[in-house]
Residue frames relative to the residue before (quaternion, step in Angstrom):
aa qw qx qy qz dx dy dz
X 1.0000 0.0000 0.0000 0.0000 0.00 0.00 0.00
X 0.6377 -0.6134 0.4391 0.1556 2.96 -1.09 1.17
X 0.5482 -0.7264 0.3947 0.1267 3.81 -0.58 0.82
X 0.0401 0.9134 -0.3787 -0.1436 3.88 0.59 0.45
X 0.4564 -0.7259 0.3985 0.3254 3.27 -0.92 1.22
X 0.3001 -0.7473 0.5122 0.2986 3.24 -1.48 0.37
X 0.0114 -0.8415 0.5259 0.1232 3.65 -0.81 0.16
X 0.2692 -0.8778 0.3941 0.0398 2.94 0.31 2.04
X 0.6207 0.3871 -0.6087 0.3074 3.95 0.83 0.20
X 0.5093 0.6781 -0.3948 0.3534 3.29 1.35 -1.11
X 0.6522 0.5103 -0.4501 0.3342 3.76 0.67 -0.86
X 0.5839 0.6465 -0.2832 0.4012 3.11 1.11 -1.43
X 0.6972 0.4874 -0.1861 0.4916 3.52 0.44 -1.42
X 0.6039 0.2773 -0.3467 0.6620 3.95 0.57 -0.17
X 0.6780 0.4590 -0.4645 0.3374 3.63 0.35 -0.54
X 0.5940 0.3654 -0.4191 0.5814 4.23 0.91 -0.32
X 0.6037 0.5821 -0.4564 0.2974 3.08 0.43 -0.09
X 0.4672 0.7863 -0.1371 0.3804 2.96 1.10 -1.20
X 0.7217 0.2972 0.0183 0.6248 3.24 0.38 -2.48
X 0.7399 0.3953 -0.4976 0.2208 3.55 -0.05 -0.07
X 0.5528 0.6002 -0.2093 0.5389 3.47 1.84 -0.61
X 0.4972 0.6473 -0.3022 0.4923 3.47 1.58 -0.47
X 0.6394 0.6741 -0.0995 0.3561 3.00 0.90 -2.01
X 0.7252 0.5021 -0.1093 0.4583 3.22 0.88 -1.65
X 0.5543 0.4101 -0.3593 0.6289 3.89 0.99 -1.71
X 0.6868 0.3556 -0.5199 0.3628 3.95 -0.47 -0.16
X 0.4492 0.7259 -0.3228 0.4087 3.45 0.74 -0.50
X 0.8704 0.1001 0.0115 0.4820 3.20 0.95 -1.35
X 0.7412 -0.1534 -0.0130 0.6534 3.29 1.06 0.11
X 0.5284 -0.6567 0.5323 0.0786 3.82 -1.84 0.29
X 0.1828 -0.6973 0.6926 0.0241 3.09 -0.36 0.94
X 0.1664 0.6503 -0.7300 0.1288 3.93 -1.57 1.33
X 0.8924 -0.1402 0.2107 0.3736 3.26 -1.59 -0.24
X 0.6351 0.5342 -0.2068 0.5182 3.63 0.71 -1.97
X 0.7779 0.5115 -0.2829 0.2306 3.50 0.64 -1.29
X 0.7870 0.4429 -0.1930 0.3837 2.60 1.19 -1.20
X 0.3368 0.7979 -0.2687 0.4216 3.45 2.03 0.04
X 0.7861 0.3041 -0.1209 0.5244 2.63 1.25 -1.56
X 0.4986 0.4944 -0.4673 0.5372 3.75 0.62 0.72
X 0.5943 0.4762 -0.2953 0.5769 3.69 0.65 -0.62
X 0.6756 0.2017 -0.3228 0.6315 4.22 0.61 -0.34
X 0.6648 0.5013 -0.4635 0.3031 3.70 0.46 0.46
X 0.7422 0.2574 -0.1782 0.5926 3.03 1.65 0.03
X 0.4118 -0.7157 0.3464 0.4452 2.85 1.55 1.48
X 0.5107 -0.6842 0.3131 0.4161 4.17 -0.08 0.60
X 0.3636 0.7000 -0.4795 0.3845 3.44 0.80 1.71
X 0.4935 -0.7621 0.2302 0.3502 3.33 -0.50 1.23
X 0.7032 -0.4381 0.3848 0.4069 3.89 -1.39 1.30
X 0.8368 0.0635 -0.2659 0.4745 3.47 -0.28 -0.82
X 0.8829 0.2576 -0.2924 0.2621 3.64 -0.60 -0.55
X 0.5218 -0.6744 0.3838 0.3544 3.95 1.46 -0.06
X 0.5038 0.7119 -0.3729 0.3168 3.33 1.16 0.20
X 0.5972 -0.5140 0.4871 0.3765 3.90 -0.54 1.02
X 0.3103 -0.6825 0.6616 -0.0084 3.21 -1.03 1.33
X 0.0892 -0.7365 0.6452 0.1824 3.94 -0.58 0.83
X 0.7708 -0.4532 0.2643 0.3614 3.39 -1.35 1.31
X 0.8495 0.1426 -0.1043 0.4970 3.99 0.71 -1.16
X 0.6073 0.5332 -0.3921 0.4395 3.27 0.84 1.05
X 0.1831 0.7958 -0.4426 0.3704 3.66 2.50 0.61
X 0.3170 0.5266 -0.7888 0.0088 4.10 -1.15 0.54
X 0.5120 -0.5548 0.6510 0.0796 2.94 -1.98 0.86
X 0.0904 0.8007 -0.5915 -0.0291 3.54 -0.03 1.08
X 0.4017 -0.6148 0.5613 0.3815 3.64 -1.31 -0.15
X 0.7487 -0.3999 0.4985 0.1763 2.64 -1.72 0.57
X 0.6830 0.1060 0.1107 0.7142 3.59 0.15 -2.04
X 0.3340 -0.7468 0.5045 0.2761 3.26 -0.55 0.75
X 0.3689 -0.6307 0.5944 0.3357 3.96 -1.00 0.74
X 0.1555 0.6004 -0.7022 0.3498 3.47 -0.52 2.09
X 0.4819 -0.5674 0.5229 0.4151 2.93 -1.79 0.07
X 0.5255 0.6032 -0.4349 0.4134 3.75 0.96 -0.09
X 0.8151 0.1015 -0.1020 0.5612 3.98 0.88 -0.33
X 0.4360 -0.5657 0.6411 0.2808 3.90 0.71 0.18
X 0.6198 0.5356 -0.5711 0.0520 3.71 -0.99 0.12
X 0.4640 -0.7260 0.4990 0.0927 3.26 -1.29 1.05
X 0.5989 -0.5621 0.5489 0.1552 2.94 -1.91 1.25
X 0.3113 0.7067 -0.5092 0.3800 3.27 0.70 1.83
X 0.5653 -0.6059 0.5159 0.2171 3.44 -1.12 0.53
X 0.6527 0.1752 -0.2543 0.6918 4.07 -0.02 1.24
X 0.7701 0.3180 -0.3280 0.4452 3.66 1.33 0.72
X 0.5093 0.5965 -0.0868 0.6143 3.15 2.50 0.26
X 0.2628 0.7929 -0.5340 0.1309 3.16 0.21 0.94
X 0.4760 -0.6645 0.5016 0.2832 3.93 -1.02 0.63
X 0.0998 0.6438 -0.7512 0.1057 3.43 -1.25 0.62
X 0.7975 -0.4295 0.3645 0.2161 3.46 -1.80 -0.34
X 0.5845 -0.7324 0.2229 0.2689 3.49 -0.44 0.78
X 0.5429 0.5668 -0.2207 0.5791 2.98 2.18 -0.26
X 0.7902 0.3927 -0.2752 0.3817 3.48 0.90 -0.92
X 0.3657 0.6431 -0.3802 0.5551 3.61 2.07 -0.08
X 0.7410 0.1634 -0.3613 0.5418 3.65 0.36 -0.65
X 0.6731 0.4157 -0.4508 0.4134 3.96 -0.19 0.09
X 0.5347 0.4461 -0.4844 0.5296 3.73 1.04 0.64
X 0.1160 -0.8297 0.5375 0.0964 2.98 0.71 -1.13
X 0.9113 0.0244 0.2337 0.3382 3.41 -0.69 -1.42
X 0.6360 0.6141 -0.2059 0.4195 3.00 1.33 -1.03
X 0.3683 -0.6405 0.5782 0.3462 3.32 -1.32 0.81
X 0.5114 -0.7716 0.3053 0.2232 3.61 -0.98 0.95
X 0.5697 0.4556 -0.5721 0.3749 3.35 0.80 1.33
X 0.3427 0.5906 -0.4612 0.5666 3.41 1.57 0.35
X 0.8743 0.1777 -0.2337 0.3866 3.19 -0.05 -0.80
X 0.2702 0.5739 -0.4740 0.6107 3.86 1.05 0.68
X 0.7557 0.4861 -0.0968 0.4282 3.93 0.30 -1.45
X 0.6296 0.6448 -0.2429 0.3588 3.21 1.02 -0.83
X 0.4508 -0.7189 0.4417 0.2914 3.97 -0.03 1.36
X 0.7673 0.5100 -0.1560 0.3562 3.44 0.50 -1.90
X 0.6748 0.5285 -0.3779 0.3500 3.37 1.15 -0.21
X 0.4040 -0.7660 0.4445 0.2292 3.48 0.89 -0.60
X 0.6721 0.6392 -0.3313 0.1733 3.21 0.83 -1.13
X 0.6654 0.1730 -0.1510 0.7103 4.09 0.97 -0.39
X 0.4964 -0.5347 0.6234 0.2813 3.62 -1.52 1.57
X 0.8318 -0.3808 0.3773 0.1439 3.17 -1.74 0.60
X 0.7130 0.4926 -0.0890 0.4911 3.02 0.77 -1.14
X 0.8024 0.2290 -0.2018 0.5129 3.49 0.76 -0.37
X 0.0688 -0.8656 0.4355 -0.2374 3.68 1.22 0.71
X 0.7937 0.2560 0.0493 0.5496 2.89 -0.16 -2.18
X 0.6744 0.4907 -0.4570 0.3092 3.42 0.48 -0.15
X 0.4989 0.5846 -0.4442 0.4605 3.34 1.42 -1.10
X 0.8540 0.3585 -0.2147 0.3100 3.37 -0.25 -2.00
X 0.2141 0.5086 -0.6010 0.5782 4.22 1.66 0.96
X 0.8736 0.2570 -0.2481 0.3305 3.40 -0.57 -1.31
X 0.5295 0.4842 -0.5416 0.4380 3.60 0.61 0.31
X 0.5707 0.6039 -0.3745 0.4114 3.08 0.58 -1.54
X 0.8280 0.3603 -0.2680 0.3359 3.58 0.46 -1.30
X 0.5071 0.5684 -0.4845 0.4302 3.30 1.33 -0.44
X 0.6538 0.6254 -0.2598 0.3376 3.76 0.89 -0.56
X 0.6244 0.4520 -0.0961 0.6298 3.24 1.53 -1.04
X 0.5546 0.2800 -0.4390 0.6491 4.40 1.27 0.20
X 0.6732 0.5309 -0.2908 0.4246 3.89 0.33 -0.23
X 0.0273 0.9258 -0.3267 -0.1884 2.90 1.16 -0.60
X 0.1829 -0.8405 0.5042 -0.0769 3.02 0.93 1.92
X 0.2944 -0.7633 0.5600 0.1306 3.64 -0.83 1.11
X 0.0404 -0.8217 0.5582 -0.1076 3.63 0.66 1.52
X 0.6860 0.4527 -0.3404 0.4567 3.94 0.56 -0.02
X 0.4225 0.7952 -0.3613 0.2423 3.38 1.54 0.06
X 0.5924 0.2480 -0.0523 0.7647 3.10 1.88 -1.37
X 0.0890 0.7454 -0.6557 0.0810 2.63 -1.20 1.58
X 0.8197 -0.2281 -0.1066 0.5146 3.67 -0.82 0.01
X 0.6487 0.6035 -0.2261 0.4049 3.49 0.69 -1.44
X 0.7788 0.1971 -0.2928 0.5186 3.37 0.72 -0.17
X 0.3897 0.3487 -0.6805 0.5133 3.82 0.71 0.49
X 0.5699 0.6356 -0.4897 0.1771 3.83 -0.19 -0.74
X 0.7126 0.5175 0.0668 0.4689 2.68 1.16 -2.01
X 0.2211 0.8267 -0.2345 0.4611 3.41 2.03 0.25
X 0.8397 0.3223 0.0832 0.4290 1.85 -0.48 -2.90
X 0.6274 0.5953 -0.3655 0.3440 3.90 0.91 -0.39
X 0.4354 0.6509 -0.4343 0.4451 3.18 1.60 -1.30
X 0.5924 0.7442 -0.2578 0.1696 3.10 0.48 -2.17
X 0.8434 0.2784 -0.0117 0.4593 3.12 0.36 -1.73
X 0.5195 0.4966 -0.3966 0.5711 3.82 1.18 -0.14
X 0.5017 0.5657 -0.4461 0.4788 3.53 0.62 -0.20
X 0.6849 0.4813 -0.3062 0.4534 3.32 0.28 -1.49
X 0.8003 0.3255 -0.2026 0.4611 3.61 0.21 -1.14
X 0.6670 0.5583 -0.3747 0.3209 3.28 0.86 0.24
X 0.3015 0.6287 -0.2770 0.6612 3.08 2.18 -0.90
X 0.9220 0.1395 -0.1906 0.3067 3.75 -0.68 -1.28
X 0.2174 0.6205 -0.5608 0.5032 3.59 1.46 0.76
X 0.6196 0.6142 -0.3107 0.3773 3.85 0.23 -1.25
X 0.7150 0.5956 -0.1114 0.3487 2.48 0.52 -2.00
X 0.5862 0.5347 -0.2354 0.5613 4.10 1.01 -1.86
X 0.7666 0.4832 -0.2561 0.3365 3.78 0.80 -1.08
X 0.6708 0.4179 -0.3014 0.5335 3.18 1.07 -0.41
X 0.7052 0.3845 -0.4063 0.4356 3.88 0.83 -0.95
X 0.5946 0.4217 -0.3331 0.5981 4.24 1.54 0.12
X 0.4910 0.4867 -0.6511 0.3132 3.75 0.22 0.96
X 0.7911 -0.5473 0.2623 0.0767 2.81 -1.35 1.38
X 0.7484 0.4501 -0.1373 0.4674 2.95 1.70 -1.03
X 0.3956 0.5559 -0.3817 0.6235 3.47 1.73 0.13
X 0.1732 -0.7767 0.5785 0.1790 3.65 -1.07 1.14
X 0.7133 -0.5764 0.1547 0.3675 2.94 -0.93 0.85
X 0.5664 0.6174 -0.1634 0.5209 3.19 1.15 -0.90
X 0.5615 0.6090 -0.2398 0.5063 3.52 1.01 -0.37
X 0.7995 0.5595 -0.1343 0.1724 3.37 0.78 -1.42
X 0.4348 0.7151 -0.1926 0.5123 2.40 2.10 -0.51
X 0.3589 0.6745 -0.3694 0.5289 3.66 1.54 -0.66
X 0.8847 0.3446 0.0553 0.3090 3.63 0.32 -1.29
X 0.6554 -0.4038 -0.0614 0.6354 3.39 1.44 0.25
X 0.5560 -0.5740 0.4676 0.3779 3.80 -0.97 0.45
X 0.7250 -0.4889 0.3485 0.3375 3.12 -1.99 0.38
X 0.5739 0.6571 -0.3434 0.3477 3.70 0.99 -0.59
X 0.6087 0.4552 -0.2227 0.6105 3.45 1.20 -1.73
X 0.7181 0.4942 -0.3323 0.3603 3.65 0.36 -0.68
X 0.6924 0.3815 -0.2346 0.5657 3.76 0.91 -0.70
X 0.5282 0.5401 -0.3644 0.5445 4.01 1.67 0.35
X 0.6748 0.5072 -0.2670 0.4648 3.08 0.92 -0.64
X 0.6685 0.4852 -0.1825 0.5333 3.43 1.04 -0.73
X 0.7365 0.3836 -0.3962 0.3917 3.30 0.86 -0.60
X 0.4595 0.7016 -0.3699 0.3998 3.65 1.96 -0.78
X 0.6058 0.6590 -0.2676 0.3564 3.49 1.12 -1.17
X 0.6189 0.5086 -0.3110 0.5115 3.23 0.79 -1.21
X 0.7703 0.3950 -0.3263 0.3796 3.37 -0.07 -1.87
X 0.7324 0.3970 -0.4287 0.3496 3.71 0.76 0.01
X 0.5461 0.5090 -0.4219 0.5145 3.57 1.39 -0.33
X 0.4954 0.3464 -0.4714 0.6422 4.38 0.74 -0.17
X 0.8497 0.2302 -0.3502 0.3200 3.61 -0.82 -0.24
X 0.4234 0.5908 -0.4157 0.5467 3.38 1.56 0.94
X 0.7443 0.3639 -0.1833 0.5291 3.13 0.68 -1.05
X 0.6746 0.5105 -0.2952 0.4440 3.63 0.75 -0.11
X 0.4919 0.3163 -0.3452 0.7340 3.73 2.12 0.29
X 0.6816 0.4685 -0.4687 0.3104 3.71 0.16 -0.18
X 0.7208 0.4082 -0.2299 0.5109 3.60 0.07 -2.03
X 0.7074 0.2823 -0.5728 0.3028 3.87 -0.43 0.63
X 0.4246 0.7064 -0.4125 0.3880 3.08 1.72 -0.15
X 0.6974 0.5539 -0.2148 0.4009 3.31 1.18 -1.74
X 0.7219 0.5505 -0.1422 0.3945 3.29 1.22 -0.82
X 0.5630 0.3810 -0.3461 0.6466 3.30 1.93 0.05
X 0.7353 0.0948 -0.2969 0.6019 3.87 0.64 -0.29
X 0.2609 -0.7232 0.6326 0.0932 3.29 -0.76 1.86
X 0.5868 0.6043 -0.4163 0.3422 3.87 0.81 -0.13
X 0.5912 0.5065 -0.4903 0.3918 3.87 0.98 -1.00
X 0.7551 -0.2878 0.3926 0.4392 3.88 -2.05 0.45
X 0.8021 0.3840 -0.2594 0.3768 3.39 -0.44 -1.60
X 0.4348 0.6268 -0.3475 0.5452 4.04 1.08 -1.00
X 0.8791 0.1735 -0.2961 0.3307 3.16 -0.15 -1.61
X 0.4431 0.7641 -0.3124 0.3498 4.07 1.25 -0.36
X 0.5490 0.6599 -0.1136 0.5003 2.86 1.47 -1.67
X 0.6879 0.5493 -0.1623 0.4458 3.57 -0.07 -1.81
X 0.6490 0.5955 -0.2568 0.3978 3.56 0.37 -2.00
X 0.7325 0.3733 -0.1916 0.5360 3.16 0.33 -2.09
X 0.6359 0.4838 -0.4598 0.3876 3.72 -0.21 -0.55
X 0.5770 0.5747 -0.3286 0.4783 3.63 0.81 -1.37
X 0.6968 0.5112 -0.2707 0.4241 3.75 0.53 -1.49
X 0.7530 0.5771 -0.1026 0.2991 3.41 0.72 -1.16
X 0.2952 0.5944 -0.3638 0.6536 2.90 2.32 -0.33
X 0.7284 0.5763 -0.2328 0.2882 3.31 -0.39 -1.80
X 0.9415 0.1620 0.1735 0.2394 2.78 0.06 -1.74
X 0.2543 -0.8921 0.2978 0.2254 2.58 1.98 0.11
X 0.6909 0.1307 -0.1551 0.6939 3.98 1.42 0.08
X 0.0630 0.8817 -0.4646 0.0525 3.28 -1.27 0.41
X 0.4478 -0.7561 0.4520 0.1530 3.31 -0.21 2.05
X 0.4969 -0.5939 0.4491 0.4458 3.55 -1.18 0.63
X 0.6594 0.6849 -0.2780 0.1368 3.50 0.59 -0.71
X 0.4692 0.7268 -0.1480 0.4793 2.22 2.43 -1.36
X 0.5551 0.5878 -0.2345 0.5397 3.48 1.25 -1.63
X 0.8083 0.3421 -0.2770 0.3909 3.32 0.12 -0.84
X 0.4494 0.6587 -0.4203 0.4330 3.71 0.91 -0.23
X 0.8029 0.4304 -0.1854 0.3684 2.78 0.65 -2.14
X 0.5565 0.6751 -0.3369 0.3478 3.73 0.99 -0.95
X 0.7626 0.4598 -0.2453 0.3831 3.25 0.68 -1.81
X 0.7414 0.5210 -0.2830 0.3143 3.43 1.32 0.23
X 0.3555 0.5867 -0.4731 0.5528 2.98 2.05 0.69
X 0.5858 -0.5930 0.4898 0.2556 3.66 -1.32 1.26
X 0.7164 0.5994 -0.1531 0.3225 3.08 0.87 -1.56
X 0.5390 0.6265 -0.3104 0.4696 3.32 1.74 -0.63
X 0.4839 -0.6291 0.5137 0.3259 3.68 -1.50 0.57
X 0.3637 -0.6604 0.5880 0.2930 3.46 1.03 -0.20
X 0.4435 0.5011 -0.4953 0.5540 3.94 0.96 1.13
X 0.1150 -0.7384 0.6536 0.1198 4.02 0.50 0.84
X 0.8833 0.3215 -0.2601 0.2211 3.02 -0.25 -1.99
X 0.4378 0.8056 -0.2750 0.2895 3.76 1.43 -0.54
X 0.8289 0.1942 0.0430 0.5228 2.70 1.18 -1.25
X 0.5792 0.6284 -0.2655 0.4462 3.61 1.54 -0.04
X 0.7972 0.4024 -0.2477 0.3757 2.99 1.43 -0.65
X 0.4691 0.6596 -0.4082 0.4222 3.36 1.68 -0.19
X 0.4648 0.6510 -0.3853 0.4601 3.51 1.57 -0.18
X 0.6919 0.4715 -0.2835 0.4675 3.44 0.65 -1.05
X 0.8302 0.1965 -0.1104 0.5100 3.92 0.12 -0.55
X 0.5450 -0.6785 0.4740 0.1339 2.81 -1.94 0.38
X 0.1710 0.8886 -0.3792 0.1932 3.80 0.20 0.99
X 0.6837 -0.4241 0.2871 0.5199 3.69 -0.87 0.18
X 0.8401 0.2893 -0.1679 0.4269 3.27 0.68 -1.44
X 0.5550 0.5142 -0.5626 0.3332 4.08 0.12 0.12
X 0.6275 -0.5959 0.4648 0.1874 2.57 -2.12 0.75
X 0.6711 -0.2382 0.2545 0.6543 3.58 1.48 0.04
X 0.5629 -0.5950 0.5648 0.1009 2.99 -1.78 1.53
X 0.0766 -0.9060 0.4163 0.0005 3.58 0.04 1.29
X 0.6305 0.2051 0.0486 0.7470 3.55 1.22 -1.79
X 0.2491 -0.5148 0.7994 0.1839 2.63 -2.55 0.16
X 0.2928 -0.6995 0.6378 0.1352 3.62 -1.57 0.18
X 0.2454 -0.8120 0.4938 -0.1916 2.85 -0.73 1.31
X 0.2776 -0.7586 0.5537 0.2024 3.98 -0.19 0.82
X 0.0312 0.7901 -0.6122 -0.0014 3.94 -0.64 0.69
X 0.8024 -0.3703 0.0512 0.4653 3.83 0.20 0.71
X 0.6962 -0.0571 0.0437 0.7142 3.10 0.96 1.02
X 0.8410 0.4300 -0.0695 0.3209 3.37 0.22 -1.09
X 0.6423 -0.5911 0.4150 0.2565 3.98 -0.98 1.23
X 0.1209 0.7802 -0.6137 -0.0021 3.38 -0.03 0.43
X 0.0230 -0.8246 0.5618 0.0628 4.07 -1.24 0.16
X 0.3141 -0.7532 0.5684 -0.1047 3.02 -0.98 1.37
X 0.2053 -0.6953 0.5664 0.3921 3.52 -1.11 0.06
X 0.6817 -0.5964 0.3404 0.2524 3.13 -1.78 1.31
X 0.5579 -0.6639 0.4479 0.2176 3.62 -0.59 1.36
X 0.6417 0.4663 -0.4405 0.4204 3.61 0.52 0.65
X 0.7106 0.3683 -0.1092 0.5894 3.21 1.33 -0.84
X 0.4157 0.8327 -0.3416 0.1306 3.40 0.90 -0.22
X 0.7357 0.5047 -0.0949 0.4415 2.82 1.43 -1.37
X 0.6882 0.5119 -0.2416 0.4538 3.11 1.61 -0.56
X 0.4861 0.7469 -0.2396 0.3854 3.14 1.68 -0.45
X 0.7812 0.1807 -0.0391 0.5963 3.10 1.21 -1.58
X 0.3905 0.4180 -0.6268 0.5291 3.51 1.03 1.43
X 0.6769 0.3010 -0.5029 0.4453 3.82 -0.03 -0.57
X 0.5217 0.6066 -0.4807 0.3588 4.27 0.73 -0.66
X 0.6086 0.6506 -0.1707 0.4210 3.12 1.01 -0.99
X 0.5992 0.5372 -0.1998 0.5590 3.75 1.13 -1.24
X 0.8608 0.4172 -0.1596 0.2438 2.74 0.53 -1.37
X 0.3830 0.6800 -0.3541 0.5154 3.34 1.85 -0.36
X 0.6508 0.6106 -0.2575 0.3707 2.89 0.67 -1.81
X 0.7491 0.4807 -0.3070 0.3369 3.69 0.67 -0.99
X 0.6461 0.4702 -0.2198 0.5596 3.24 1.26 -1.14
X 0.6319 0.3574 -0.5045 0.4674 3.65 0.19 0.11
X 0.8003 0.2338 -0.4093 0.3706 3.83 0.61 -0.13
């Protein structure tokens, strides 16, 4: 037998997934012993899709919608149904009229297709499985989790192969330039596609910190056409609305890390003196949504 690779961010990254869809089916209902009894005497203990006698140590519980970030389904009862340990792994993924539909599988004659995936459907509809709960916006919001994971994992990762105390020459000991200049470039594309869900946020609530940082500097940038951090900071501490916590929240703007809300500014040394800019990757998108957003308040 063939050796299987592991891919420990991907696990990770299906693994919040996982718990956050977990999280939620508790939310709404419990799944215990009784419950799961009582699915097994709803299908008289014969497997969901094909009707075949289930032997006592050969029971998996597969889902319906599978609990992915591609379909959101929950660890709910009327979304659990029992079948065979063999046909649970040859679904796998699939939501389970794809895999009802599927030619290559063989497992239910043609003819009775549509009947199975009626009686699921109905087992769903006496259960009253709340399948419209997840709807687009939160697969979306998923598939983001999804990918901030990744770049959060390999954020770690940049930190440990860039600690000072590793010589340079050393590092190489530990992954090569190629993987190393991937990793970095993955980073970015997840810190732009961070900032491209955040700043219209910022731009509809003009009150949150980062909104109000944002705004300031833009405002300055009109004006002034450069702009010292200090300047920024003058100008800030004179929004009411501000916490009057500059540096707290000004600098998570400037870098890339697990915990900011998005790479916003760069810094920049002008004779002697702090100067800040927005970061040339995001720039353009910045001062298109700035742009909307004028646009809104003048009509």
């Amino acid at each position: 037998m063939a050796k299987s690779k592991n891919y420990p961010i991907s696990n990770t990254q299906n693994s919040v997934i996982r718990s956050i869809l977990n999280n939620i089916s508790e939310k709404i209902g419990t799944l215990d012993s009784s419950t799961m009894e009582n699915i097994l005497k709803y299908f008289n203990y014969r497997c969901a899709y094909t009707g075949n006698k289930l032997k006592k140590d050969d029971i998996a519980f597969d889902h319906l919608i599978p609990c992915n970030r591609q379909y959101g389904g929950l660890y709910l009862v009327g979304n659990l149904v029992p079948t065979s340990k063999k046909i649970n792994s040859k679904k796998g993924g699939k939501h389970f009229i794809d895999f009802i539909n599927d030619e290559r599988n063989n497992i239910i004659p043609k003819e009775k297709r549509q009947e199975t995936i009626e009686r699921l459907k109905k087992y769903q509809r006496d259960f009253e499985y709340p399948e419209n709960i997840v709807n687009k916006d939160f697969i979306n919001r998923l598939s983001e989790i999804y990918s901030e994971v990744e770049g959060i994992i390999n954020t770690y990762v940049l930190d440990f192969l860039y600690n000072e105390s590793i010589p340079e020459e050393d590092k190489t000991l530990y992954i090569n330039s190629n993987s190393l200049n991937l990793l970095e470039k993955n980073i970015i594309t997840n810190e732009k596609f961070k900032i491209t869900r955040r700043v219209p946020k910022w731009f509809k609530n003009i009150n949150q910190q980062n909104s109000i940082l944002l705004q300031t500097f833009l405002r300055l940038h009109e004006e002034l056409k450069e702009v010292s951090v200090q300047k920024l900071k003058d100008e800030v501490y004179k929004e009411k609305e501000f916490n009057k916590n500059f540096d707290s929240n000004f600098i998570p703007m400037t870098k890339i890390y697990k915990n900011n809300h998005g790479k916003v500014f760069e810094i920049y040394n002008k004779n002697g003196i702090e100067m800040v800019k927005l970061w040339s990757d995001v720039e353009n998108f910045i001062l298109d949504e700035y742009k909307k957003y004028k646009n809104i308040i003048l009509d």
